[in-house]
Phi, psi and omega in degrees: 000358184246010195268126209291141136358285203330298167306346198268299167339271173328314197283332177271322179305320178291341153263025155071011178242171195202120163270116180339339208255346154087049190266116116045122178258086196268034208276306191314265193351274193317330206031070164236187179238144173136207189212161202275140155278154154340271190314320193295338200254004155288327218280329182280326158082033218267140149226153110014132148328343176243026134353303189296323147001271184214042143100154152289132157329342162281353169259025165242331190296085183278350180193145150237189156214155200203160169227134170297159184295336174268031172059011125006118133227130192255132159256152196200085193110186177199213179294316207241161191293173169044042179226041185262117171231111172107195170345071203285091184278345178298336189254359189277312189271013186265137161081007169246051130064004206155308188311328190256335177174161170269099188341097181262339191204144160196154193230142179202149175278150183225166191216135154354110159304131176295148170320301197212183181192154191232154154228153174249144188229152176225108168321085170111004216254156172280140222293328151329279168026257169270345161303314170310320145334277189332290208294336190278306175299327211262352183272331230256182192244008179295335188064057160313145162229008165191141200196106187187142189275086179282111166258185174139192170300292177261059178306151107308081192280118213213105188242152180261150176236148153196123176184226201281140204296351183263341155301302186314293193316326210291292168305345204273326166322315196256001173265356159275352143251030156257344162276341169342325227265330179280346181151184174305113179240206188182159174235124157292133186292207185277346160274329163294323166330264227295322161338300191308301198297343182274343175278314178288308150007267183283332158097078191265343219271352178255346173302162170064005186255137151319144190135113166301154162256152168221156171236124148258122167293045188206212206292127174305342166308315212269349176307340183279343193273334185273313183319313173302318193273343150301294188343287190293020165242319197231164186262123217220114163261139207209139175247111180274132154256217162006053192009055137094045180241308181275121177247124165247129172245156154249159177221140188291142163288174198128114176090206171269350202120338199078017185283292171338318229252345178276302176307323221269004180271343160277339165297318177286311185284326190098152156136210169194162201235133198240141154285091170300312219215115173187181190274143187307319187295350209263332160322310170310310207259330201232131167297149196274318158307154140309131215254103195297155169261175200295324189287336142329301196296313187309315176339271182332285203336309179297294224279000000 
């Protein structure tokens, strides 16, 4: 579980595999030092951008071993697909941060690196828009494999295509026409690509900045009406991933945070809003978690 990402990449990228699940270098974004694990990017239970795709790390993840608070060590799962009976604990314990045991091994299935990869990009659009775009794309039989949204003064609209290079073209042709009807669009080639994805990826566009981070979770229709109406409370810049299902805001400290006026617009919409990023009082004063509703909460409790 402790073996850096990086060594994991590298050691597969020399066998033509990759994990799919894409996990995320949040050390710039967090400003702490070191480097992400595995284990660390099971216990968060963090993917990637090609999520929309080919699934979350926990639907990559087939075994751990752990040890229980009574010093257990449980194994769960294996090497090979289908062999889980009774309890499925790899997916109870992806994503409890810590909580449930400490994590010593883990197993994951890996897929093919793609040949090349493309992005078609659209210039300027407003977050309607370009969530409409996105949903436009991601509807299409084209095989999106990343869809996300920079906004801002020099916004950006963006889907990635990748596998075999005659495919990547074909399809990247035909979501630029399919995108006509929004504007001028362009394509990054395979370093530019993979450079973009590694920027939405990582939330680089918020590294090094003053500022809370927020993660928003919910329907990509309804994130741009909620975005807006933060605006007119806070001065709030925001990155849609999962063609606008992942919402990254940064917000000035200060106050909550923007915690009310953010909850209290996901309380309306459905989804949940996590504190990624904030000053120690503020963490201390706002739960860092989406707030459980009771039958939930009784769930955790039990568990």
């Amino acid at each position: 579980a402790g073996t850096p990402v990086a060594a994991i990449e590298a050691a597969l990228q020399a066998e033509g595999q990759h994990l799919s699940f894409e996990p995320p270098d949040w050390w710039a974004l967090l400003g702490t030092q070191g480097e992400p694990t595995i284990g660390g990017a099971f216990a968060a239970g963090i993917s990637g951008p090609r999520r929309i795709q080919a699934g979350a790390l926990r639907d990559s993840a087939i075994g751990v071993r752990f040890v229980d608070g009574a010093g257990t060590i449980i194994k769960n799962g294996g090497r090979v697909m289908k062999n889980v009976t009774g309890y499925d604990l790899v997916k109870l314990l992806c994503g409890s941060w810590g909580t449930l045991g400490i994590v010593t091994e883990v197993f994951f299935k890996v897929l093919p690196l793609p040949e090349t990869t493309a992005t078609v990009t659209l210039r300027g659009l407003p977050d309607a828009t370009a969530i409409a775009a996105l949903s436009a794309a991601l509807g299409s039989p084209f095989d999106i494999s990343g869809a996300a949204h920079l906004a801002g003064h020099d916004a950006a609209t963006a889907v990635r295509l990748e596998g075999f290079a005659n495919s990547v073209r074909y399809r990247s042709d035909r979501i630029r026409a399919l995108w006509a009807s929004f504007g001028d669009s362009e394509i990054l080639d395979c370093d530019a690509s993979r450079q973009f994805w590694r920027r939405v990826r990582d939330i680089e566009m918020f590294a090094g900045r003053s500022g809370a981070v927020w993660k928003l979770s919910m329907r990509p229709a309804d994130a741009p009406a909620l975005i807006s109406r933060l605006r007119e409370l806070h001065d709030v810049e925001a990155m849609y991933d999962w063609g606008g299902g992942l919402v990254w805001l940064l917000v000035p400290e200060g106050g909550d945070c923007g915690a009310a006026a953010i909850r209290g617009g996901i309380d309306r919409t459905g989804g949940h809003a996590t504190l990624v990023r904030a000053t120690e009082g503020t963490r201390l004063a706002i739960p860092p978690f989406q707030p459980e509703t009771l039958a939930v909460a009784a769930l955790s409790r039990g568990v």
